[in-house]
N, C-alpha and C positions, 0 to 999 in steps of 0.2 A: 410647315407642311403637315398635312393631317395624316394620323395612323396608318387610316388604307393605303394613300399613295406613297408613305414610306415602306409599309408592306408591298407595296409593288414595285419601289427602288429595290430590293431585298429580294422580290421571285425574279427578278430581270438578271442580278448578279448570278441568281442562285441556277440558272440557264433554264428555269419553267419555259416550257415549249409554245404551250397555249393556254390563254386566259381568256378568262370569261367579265367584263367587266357588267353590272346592270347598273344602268344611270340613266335618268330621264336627259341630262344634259351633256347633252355630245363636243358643246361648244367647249365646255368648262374641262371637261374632262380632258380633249384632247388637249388643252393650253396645257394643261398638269403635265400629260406624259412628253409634250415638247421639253416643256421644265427639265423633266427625266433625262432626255434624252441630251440636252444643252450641259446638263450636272457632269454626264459620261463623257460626253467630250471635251470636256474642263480637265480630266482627270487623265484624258492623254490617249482613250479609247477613239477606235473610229466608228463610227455610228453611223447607219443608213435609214432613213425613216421615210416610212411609205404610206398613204391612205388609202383608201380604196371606198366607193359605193357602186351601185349598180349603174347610176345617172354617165358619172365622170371616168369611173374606170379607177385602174393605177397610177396614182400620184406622188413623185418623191419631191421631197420635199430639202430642199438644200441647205448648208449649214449660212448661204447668206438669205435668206428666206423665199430664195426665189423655186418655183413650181419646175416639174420636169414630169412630163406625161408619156406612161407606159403606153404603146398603143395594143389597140384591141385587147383590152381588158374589163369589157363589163362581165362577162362572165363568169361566174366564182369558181366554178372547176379549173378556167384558166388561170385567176388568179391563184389559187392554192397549187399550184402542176409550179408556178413561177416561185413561189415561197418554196414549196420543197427543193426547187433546185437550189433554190438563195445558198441552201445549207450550204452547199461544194466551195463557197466562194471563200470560207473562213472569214470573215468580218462578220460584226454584230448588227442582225439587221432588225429592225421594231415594223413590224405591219399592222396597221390600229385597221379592223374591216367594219362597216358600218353596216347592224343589220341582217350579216350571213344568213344568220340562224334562219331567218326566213326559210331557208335553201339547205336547212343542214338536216333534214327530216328523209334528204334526197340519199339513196345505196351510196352512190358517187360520193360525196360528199366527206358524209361518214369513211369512207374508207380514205379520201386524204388527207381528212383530221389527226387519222390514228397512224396516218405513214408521218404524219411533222412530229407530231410526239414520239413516236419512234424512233424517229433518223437519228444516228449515233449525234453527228454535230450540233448541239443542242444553242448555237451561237444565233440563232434566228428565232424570232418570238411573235407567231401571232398573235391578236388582243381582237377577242370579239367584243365590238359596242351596242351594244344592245336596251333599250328600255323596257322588254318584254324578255322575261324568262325562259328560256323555250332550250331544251336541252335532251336529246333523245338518251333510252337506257345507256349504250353500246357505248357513247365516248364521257358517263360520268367517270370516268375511273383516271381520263387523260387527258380531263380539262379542268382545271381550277377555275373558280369563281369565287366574283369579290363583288359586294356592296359598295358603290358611292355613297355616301353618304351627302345630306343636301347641305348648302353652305351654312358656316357656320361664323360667330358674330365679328370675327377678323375680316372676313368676305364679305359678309352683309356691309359691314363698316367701311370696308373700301368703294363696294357700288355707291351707298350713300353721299361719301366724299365728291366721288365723281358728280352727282346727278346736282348736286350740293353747291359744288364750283360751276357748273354751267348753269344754273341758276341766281350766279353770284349772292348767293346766300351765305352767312355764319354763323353754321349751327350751336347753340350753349352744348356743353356734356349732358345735360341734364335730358335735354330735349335727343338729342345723337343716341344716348342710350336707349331713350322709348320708343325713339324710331327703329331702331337696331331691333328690341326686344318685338317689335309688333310685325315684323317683317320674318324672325326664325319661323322656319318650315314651309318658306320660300322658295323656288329656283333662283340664281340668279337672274335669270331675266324676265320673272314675274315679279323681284323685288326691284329691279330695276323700274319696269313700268309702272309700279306703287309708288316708287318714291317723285316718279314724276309725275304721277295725279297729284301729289301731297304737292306739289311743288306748285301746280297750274292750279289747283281748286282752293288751296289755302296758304300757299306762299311760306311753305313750313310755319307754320303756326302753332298755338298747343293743338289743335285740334287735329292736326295731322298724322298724328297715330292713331287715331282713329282711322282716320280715311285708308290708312293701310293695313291696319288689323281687317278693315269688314273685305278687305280684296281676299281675305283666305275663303270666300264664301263660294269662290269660283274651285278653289281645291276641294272642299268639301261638296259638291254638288255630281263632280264628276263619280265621286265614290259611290255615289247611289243604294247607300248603304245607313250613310251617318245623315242627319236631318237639319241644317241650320235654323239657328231660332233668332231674329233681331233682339237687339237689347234694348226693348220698349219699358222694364220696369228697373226699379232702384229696393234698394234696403227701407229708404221710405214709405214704402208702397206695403211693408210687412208693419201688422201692427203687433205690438209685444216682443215677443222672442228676443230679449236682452238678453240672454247669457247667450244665448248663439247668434247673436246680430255681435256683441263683444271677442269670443271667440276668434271670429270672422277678422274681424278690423286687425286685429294682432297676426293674424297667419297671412292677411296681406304683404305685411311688410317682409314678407322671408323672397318675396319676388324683386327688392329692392337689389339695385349691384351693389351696393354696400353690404347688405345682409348677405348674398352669395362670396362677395369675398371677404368675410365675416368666419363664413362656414356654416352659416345656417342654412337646411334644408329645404328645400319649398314643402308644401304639405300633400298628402299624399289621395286626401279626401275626407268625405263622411256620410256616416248613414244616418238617414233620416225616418226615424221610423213615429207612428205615429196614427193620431184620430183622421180617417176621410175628409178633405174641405177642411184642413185646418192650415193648409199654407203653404207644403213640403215643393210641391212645384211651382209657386211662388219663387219662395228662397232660394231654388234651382237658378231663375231665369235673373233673379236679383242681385247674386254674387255676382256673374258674369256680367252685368252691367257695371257694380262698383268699381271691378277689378280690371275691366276695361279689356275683358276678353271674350275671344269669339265663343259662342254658347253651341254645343253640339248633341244631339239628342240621339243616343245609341237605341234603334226599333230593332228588340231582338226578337221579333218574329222576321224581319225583313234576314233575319241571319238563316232561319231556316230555309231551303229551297232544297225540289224534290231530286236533284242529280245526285249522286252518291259522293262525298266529299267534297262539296261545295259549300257548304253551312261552314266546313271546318275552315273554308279558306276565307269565307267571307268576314269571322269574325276577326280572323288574321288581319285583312283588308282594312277595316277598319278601324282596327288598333295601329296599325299602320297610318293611317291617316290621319287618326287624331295626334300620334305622336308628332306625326310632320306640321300639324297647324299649332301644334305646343309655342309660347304656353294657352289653355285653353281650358275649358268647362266642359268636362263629358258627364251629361244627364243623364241617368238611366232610370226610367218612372218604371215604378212598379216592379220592380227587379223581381220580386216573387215569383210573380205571374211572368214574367220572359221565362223563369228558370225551375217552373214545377215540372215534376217530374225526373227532378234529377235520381232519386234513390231508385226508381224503377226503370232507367232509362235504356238498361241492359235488356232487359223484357220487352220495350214496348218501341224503340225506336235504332233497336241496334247500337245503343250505348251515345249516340249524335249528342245529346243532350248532357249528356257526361261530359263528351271531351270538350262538349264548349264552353261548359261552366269551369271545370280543369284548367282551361285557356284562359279564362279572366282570369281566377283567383291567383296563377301564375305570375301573370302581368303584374297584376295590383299588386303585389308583392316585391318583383324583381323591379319593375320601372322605375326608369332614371328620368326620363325626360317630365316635364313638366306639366302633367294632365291633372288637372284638379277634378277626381271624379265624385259626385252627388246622386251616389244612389236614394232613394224613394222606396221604402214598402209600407202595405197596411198590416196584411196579414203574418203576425208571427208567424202561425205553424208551417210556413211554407218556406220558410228562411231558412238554408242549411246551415247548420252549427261552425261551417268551415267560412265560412261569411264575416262571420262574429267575432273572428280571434282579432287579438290584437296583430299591426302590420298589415292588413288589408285597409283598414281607413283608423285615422288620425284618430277620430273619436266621432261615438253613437249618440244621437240628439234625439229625446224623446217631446214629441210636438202632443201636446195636448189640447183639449177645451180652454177656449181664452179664458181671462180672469174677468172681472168686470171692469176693472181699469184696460183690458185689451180690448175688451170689448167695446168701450167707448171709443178708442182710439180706431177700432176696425170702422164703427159708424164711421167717425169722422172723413176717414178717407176717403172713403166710398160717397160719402154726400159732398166732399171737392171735388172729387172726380165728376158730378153728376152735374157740376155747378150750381150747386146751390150752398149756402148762408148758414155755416155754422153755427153761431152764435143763432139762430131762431128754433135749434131744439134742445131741447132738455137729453142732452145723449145719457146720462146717470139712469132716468127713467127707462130708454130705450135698452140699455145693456140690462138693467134688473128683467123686464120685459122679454128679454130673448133667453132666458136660461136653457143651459145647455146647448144655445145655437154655437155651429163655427162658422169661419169666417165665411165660407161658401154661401152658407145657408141667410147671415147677413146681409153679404152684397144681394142676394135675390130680394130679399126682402126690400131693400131699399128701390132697387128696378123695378120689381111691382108697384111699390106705390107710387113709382115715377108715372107708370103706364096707367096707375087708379085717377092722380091729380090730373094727367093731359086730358081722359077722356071727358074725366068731370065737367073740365073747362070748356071741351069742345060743344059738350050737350048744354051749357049754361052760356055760351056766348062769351066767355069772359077769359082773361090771360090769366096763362096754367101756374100754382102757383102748389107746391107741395107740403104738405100740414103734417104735424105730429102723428094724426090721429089717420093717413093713412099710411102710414111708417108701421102703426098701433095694430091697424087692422092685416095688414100684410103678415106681422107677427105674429098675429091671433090663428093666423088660418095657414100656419106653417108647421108642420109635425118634425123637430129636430131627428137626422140619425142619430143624438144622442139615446133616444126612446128605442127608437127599431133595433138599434144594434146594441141594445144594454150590456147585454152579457159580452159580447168581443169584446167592445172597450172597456166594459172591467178585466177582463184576462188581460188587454194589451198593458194596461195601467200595470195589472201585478208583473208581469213579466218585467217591464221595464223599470219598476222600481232601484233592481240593486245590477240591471245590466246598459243603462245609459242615463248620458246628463240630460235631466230638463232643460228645452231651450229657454221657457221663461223663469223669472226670477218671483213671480208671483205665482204659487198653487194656489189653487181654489182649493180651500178647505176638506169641500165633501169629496173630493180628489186628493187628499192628503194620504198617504198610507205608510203605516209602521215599517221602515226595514229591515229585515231581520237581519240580526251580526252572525255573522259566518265566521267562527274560530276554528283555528288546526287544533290538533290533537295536542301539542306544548301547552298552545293557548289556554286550551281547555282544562289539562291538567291544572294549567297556574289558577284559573279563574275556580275551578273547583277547592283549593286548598286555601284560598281567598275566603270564600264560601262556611269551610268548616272551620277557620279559626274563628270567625264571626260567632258562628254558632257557638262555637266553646267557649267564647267571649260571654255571649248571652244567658250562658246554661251556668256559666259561673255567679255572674251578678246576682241570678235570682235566687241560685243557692244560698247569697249573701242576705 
């Protein structure tokens, strides 16, 4: 049994009066405290267990599971007048009320919340069920609240069984596990219904984690917050960035159950910093495709909104919800630009902007669950230094100007994709050709002259057929941002010299730059006494 509902075997002994529980699933939940309550009469306790909605009324429910109906109880004043007197009766009574809260905003209300919590006989215990939080000032002090927590891979593995066996199916481990892992952040009866499209559309097959990974698309949508992105690209789709296409492959495997019961950690993320159009939301949408998880795009302007303390709770919102669709890919482009103005935020926005950047960098730090996050900037100067340290991401990948071997390869794709016949250009010539293009600037170029050979064709009567030479021209009449933005990408370069790893394995040369060694003051000492024996060395010989 999971921590919470042992916490709540533990406030039941302990006579807590009333609870507050938040769970989306009412169903699940109440099986649990039946559990609870079947444990206590194991143990020789008499136990009375009630339900209550507004539809049904009061329900007790008996210890051979048959129904016994309170009359005239949809009313919640009535029902709460009937729990307080429960107290008199000395036995232990459990009242699970579905929903109250609705009604607990009401004078009334309030005031027979705080007579149960009061009453000396502490042997009767309301539990409010609730999926909405909703708690007025007056009774925080005399109602405890507890998190559900959503199922987790023992539960999920049980639904599965079930849906498993009536599809007379037998799952490998292999396959059981991927299913299990594409299903956490789940309800149970949204992984229930997953597992049975997996079952009707692909007859559990490998491709069946798939089919229930993309049903998280339905959780993320209602957040209205976080942005689903299909997983239309691959790692093939990136040309170059071998050291961080290698990287990559290797922190995959820490998602393995092997690796988890191993003791290896998943990875916590990385920043991507880098030249405009050189790939960085590419590699975003590409890991999530390898790794065969849902892709979730954090818009931190959608986190601002004009209510007072709404931004705060929106980002909550959706750190909440990426957790629950875990494991998962949280994109955040441009991180900068969400999060300028953070140093003045006290000045110009009532500090909003503070506490929400405060809010990530917290997370990013303390988070257990499995969010692989992929932030994106261009602009150094806009990166706060708290960004930077080590333990908010894994490791800093500095994206630069392809080489000319990437370069060839960026052709290459982009002219498969186009459909057309590798082998009929000279791509050597076209990369020397594009200096200082990235990839952005590439792919256009090749789209233009797709759009130069079709018209050609159309005004010539003749089937479109695409040439070097408007590849040539497309490039001729392209002005790199490596030109317009000289000076940033030389700063971004030096900055990123000695403060992240190159993703490719190939510098371009004129992109090469000295890094200075940085010694402590020991260091320095040795290195300097290093120094003058030499010299004393030298000062002698010539003496000689």
């Amino acid at each position: 049994m999971e921590d919470v509902f042992q916490k709540l075997i533990l406030m039941i002994r302990a006579y807590y009066p009333v609870l507050y529980l938040h769970s989306y699933e009412y169903y699940r939940t109440k099986q649990k405290i039946k559990g609870i309550v079947e444990l206590l009469r194991r143990e020789g306790k008499k136990v009375n267990y009630y339900q209550w909605d507004c539809v049904y009324g009061l329900v007790q429910i008996l210890p051979d599971k048959t129904e016994k109906r309170i009359e005239r109880m949809q009313n919640p004043l009535e029902v709460l007048a009937y729990i307080l007197n429960s107290k008199k009766s000395g036995e232990k009574n459990i009242f699970v009320l579905d929903d109250i809260n609705n009604h607990i905003d009401r004078d009334e209300v309030k005031l027979m919340f705080r007579k149960i919590a009061e009453a000396t006989n502490n042997n009767t215990h309301a539990i409010i069920l609730s999926s909405i939080y909703r708690l007025p000032a007056e009774l925080e002090k005399y109602i405890t609240v507890l998190q559900i927590p959503l199922p987790k891979r023992n539960e999920l593995g049980e639904v599965l069984d079930i849906v498993a066996k009536q599809s007379k199916v037998e799952l490998k481990t292999n396959l059981r596990n991927r299913l299990i892992d594409a299903a956490l952040g789940m309800t149970s009866m949204e992984a229930d219904l997953a597992y049975c499209l997996a079952s009707v559309k692909d007859g559990f097959d490998d491709k069946s984690p798939f089919t229930v990974s993309s049903e998280k698309e339905q959780i993320i949508r209602k957040s209205g917050i976080l942005d689903y992105f299909p997983k239309n690209e691959s790692l093939k789709d990136v040309g170059g960035m071998e050291n961080l296409k290698e990287w990559l492959k290797k922190r995959q495997l820490a998602y393995d159950k092997e690796a988890r019961d191993w003791g290896l950690k998943e990875p916590k993320g990385l920043l991507l910093l880098g030249v405009p159009g050189c790939g960085k939301s590419l590699i975003a949408k590409s890991i999530a495709s390898s790794w065969n998880m849902p892709l979730l795009r954090l818009d931190v302007g959608k986190v601002f909104q004009g209510i007072v303390g709404s931004s705060e709770d929106n980002i909550r919102k959706a750190i909440a919800t990426a957790e629950a669709v875990a494991p998962c890919v949280l994109w955040i482009d441009e991180i900068e630009k969400g999060l300028s103005g953070v140093q003045s935020s006290g000045a110009t926005d009532g500090g909003v902007t503070s506490r929400i950047f405060s809010t990530i960098l917290t997370w990013m730090q303390e988070k257990t669950a499995p969010v692989f996050v992929v932030a994106t900037a261009n602009n150094i100067n806009q990166l706060p230094p708290e960004l930077l340290r080590k333990g908010r991401f894994d490791e800093i990948f500095f994206v630069d100007l392809p080489s000319q071997k990437e370069k060839e390869n960026i052709f290459s794709i982009h002219l498969q994709k186009n459909r057309q016949n590798v082998s009929s250009f000279a791509l050597d010539i076209l990369a020397q050709k594009a200096e200082g293009f990235n990839g952005a600037e590439i792919e256009e170029c090749v789209k233009e002259a797709m759009f130069t050979a079709y018209v050609e064709s159309q005004e010539s009567n003749i089937a479109p057929k695409l040439q070097m030479i408007h590849i040539l021209d497309a490039i001729k009449n392209t002005v790199p941002l490596s030109k317009t933005m000289e000076k940033q990408i030389t700063d971004l370069r030096k900055f990123a010299v000695s403060r992240a790893k190159n993703a490719s394995k190939e510098i371009v040369l004129e992109n090469r730059m000295e890094m200075p060694i940085l010694l402590t003051r020991p260091e320095l000492e040795l290195e300097r006494s290093f120094d003058s024996v030499l010299s004393e060395k030298d000062s002698n010989s010539n003496n000689i």
